[in-house]
TORKOL-4160 file (C-alpha; in steps of 0.2 Angstrom, whole numbers, padded with zeros to 4 digits, m for minus):
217
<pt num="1" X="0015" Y="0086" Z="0030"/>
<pt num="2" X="0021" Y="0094" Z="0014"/>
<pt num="3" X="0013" Y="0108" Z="0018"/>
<pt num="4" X="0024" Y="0108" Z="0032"/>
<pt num="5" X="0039" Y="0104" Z="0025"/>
<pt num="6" X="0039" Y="0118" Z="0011"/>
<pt num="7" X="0034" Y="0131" Z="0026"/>
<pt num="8" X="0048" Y="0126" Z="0036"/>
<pt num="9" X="0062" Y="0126" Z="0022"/>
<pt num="10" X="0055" Y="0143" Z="0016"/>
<pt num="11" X="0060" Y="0148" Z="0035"/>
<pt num="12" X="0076" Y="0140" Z="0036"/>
<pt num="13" X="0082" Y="0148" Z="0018"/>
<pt num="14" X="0075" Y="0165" Z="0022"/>
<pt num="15" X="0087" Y="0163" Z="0038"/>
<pt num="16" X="0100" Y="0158" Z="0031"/>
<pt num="17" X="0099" Y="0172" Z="0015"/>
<pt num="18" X="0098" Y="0183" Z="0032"/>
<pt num="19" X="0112" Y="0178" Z="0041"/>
<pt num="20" X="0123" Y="0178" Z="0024"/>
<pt num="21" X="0117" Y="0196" Z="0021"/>
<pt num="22" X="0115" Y="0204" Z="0034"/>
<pt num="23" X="0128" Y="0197" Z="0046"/>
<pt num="24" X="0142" Y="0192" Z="0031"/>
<pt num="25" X="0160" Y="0200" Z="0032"/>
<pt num="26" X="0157" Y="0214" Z="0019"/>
<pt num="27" X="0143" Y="0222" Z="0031"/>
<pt num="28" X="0150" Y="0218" Z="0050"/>
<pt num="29" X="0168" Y="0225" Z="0050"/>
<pt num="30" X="0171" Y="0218" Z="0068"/>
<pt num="31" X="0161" Y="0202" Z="0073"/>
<pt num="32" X="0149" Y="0201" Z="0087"/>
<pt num="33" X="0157" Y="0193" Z="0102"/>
<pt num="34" X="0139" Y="0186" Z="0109"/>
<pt num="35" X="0137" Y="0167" Z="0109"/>
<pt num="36" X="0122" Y="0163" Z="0118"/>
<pt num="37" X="0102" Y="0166" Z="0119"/>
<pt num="38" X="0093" Y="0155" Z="0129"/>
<pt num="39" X="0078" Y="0164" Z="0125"/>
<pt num="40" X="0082" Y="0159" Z="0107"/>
<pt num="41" X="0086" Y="0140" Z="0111"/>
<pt num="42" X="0072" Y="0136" Z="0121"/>
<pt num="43" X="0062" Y="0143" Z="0105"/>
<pt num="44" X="0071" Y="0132" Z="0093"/>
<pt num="45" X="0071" Y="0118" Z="0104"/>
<pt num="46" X="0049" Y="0119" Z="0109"/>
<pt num="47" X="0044" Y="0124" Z="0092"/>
<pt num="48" X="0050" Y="0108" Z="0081"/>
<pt num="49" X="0045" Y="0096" Z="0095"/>
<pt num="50" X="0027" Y="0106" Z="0094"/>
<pt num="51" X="0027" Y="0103" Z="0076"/>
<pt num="52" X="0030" Y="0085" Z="0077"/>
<pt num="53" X="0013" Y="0083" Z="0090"/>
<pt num="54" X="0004" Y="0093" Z="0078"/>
<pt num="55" X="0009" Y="0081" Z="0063"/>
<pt num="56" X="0007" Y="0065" Z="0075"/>
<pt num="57" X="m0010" Y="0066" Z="0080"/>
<pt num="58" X="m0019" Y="0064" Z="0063"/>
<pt num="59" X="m0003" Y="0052" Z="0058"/>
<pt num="60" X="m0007" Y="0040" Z="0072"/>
<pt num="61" X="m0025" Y="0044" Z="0067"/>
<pt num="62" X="m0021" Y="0038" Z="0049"/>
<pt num="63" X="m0013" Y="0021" Z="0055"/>
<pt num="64" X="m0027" Y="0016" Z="0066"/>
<pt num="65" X="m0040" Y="0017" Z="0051"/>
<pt num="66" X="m0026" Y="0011" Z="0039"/>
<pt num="67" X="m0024" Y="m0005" Z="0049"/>
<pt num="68" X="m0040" Y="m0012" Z="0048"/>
<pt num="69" X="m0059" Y="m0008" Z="0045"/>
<pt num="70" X="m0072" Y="m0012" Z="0057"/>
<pt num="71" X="m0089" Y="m0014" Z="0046"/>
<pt num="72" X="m0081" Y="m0024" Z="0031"/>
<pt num="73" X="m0092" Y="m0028" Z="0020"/>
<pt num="74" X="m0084" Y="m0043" Z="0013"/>
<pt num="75" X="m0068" Y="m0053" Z="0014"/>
<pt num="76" X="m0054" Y="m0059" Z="0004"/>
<pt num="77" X="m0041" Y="m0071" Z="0009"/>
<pt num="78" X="m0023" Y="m0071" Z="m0001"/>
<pt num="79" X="m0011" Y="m0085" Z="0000"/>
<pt num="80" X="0005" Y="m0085" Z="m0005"/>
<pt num="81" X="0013" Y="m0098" Z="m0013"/>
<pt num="82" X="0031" Y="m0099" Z="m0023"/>
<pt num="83" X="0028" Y="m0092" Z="m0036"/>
<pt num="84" X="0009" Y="m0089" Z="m0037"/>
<pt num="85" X="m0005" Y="m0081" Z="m0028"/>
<pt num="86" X="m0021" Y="m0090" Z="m0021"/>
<pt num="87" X="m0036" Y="m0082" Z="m0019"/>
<pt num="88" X="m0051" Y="m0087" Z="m0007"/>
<pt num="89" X="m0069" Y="m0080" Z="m0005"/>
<pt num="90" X="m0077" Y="m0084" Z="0010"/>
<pt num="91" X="m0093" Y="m0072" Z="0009"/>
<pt num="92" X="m0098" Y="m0079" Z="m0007"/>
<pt num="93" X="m0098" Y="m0098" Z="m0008"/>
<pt num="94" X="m0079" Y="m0100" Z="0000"/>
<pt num="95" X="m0071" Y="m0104" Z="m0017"/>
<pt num="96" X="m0054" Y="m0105" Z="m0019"/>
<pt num="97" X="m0043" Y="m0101" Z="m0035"/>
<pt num="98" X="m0024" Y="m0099" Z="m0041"/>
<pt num="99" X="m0018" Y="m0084" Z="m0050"/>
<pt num="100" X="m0001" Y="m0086" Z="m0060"/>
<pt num="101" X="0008" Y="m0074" Z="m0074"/>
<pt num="102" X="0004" Y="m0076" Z="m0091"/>
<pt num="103" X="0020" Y="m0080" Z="m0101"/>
<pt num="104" X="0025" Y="m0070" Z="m0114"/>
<pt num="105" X="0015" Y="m0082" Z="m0128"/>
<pt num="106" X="0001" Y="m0080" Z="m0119"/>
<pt num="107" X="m0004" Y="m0063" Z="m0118"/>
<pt num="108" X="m0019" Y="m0053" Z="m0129"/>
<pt num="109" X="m0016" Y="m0039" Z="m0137"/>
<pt num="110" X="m0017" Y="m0023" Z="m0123"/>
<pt num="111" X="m0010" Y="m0036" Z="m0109"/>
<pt num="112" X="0005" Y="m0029" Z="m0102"/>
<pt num="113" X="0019" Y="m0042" Z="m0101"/>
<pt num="114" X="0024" Y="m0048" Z="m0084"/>
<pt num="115" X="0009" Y="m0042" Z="m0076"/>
<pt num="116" X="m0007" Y="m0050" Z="m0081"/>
<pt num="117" X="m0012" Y="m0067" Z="m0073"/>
<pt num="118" X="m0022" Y="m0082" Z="m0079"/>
<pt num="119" X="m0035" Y="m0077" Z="m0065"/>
<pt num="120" X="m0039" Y="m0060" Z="m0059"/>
<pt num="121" X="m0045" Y="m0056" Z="m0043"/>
<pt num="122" X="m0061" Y="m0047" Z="m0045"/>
<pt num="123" X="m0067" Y="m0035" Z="m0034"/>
<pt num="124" X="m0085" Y="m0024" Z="m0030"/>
<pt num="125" X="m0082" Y="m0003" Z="m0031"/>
<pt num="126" X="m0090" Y="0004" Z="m0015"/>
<pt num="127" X="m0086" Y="m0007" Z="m0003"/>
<pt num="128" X="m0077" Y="m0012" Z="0010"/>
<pt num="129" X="m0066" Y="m0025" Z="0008"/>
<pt num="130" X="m0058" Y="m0034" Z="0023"/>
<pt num="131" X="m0042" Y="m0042" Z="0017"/>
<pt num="132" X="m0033" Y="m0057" Z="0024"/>
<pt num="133" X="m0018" Y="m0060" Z="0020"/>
<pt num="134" X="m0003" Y="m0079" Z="0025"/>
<pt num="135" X="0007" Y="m0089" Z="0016"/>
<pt num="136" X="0011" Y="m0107" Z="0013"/>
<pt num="137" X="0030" Y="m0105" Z="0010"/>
<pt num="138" X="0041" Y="m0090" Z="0012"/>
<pt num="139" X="0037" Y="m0072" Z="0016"/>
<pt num="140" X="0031" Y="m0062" Z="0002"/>
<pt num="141" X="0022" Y="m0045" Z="0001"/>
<pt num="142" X="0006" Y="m0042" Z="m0007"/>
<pt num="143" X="0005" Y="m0024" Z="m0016"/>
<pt num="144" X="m0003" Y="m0015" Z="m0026"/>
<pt num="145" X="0003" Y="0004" Z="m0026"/>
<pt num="146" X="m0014" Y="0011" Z="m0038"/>
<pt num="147" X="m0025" Y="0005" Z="m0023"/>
<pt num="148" X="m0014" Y="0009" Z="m0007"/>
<pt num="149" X="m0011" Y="m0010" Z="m0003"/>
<pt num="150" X="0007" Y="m0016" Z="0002"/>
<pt num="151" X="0007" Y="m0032" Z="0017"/>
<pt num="152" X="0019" Y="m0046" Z="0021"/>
<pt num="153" X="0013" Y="m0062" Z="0019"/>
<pt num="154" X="0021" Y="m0072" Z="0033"/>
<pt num="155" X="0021" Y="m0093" Z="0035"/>
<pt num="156" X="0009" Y="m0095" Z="0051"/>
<pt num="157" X="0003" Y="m0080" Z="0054"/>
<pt num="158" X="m0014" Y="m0069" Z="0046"/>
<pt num="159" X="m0011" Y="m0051" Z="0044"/>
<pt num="160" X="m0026" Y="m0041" Z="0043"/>
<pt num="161" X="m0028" Y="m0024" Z="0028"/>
<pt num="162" X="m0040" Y="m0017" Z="0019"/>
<pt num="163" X="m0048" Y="m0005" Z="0004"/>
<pt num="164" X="m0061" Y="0001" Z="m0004"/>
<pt num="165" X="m0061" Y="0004" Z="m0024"/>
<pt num="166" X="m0069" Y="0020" Z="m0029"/>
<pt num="167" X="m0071" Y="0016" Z="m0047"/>
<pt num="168" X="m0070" Y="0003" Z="m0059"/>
<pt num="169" X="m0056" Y="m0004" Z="m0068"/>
<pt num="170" X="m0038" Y="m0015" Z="m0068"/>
<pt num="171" X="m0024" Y="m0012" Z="m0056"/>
<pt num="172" X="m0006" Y="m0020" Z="m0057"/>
<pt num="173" X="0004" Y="m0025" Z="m0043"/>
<pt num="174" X="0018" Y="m0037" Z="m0040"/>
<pt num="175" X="0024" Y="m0048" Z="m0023"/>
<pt num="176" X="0035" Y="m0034" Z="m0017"/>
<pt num="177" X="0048" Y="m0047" Z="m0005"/>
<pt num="178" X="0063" Y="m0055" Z="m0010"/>
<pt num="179" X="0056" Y="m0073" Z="m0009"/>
<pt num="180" X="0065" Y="m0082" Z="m0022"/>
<pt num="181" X="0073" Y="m0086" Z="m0039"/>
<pt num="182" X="0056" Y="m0082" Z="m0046"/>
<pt num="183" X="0051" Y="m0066" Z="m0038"/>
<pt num="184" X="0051" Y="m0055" Z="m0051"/>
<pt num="185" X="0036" Y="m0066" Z="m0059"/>
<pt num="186" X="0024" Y="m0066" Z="m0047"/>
<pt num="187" X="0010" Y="m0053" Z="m0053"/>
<pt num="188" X="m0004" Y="m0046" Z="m0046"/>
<pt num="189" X="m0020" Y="m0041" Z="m0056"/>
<pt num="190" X="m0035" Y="m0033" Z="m0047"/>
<pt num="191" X="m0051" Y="m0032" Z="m0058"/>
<pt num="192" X="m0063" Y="m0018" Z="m0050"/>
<pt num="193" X="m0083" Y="m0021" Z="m0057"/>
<pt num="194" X="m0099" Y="m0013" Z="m0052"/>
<pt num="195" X="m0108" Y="m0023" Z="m0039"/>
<pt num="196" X="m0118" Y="m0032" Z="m0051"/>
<pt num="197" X="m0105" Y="m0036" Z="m0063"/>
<pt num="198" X="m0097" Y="m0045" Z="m0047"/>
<pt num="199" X="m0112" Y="m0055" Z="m0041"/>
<pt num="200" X="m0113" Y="m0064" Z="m0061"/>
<pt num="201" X="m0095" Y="m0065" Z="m0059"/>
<pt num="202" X="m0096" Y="m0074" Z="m0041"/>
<pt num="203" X="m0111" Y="m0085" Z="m0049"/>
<pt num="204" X="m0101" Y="m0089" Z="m0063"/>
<pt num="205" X="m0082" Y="m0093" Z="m0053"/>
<pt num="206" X="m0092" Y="m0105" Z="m0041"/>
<pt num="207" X="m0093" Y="m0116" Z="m0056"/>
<pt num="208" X="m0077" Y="m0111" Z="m0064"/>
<pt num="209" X="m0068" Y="m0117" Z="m0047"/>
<pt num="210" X="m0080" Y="m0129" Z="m0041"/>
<pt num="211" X="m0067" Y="m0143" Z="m0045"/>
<pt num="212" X="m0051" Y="m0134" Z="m0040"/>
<pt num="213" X="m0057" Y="m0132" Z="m0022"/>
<pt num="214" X="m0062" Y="m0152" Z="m0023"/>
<pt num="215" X="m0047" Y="m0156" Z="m0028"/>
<pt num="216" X="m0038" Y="m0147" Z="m0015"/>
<pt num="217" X="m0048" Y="m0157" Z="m0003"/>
């Protein structure tokens, strides 16, 4: 699309550097009395609606497979609570964990502030990850610009994203809806490992959070 875009505004300032030019007072004495072309307006009014067909079909395209994937290899349910995240795993054991912000007194050295939780969610690189996303409470919005990810969480209803992480590492987001005094303080922190790196992690969180999903029932 951008692409697009620069072509066309190079055509519409080449015009216009024409029509100053070569049509400006100091070259045409006498102005042209002709007004119309409908040669020329059935032109200008068929190309941009060609255009927009050409730049629709791989958009809608894009939407479909943005929406949701259909071989996902694992999914991960988010909860939105105010002000805090919950986190379920229901391919590996169906534990369950909170993730708040780390206050200022908190954090180690390298943690940026306002961003890093207590408990990250961690994630496999090269796979397809099927994303489930409510909430308990209000509407929030679950984003994560680095990785493409930006969905309402809605009270009583399940929408559906998804993403695959290419290579390993942190990423940052934050609940991107007004919902509340304490919306500013409600980060997200994504924690991307090698598939093996993720399995002793799922071995490991299944201990960790053994009792937080027992006392939840």
């Amino acid at each position: 699309i951008l692409i697009i875009q620069v072509i066309i505004t190079i055509f519409v300032l080449s015009l216009l550097a024409t029509v100053v030019i070569r049509f400006g007072a100091k070259y045409n004495k006498v102005s042209s009395k002709r007004s119309h072309n409908t040669a020329l307006e059935v032109v200008w009014t068929l190309v941009p609606v060609i255009i927009l067909l050409i730049i629709m079909v791989p958009s809608m395209r894009l939407l479909y497979f943005m929406d949701k994937t259909p071989n996902a290899d694992m999914t991960l349910k988010v909860i939105s609570n105010q002000w805090f995240w919950s986190y379920e795993y229901p391919d590996h054991g169906n534990f369950t964990f909170d993730s708040t912000m780390l206050e200022d007194d908190e954090l180690k050295e390298g943690q940026p502030r306002l961003l890093e939780t207590d408990n990250r969610v961690v994630l496999p690189v090269g796979t397809n990850i099927r994303v489930l996303l409510t909430s308990s409470d209000v509407i929030h919005s679950w984003a994560v610009p680095s990785l493409g990810l930006k969905t309402d969480t809605v009270p009583g209803r399940i929408n559906e994203t998804w993403v695959r992480i290419d290579r390993e590492g942190i990423f940052y987001g934050q609940c991107s809806e007004l919902c509340g005094v304490n919306h500013a303080f409600m980060p997200i922190a994504v924690q991307a490992v090698s598939k093996e790196e993720f399995q002793k992690w799922v071995e490991k969180a299944k201990k960790e959070f053994a009792s937080v999903d027992a006392e939840s029932l």
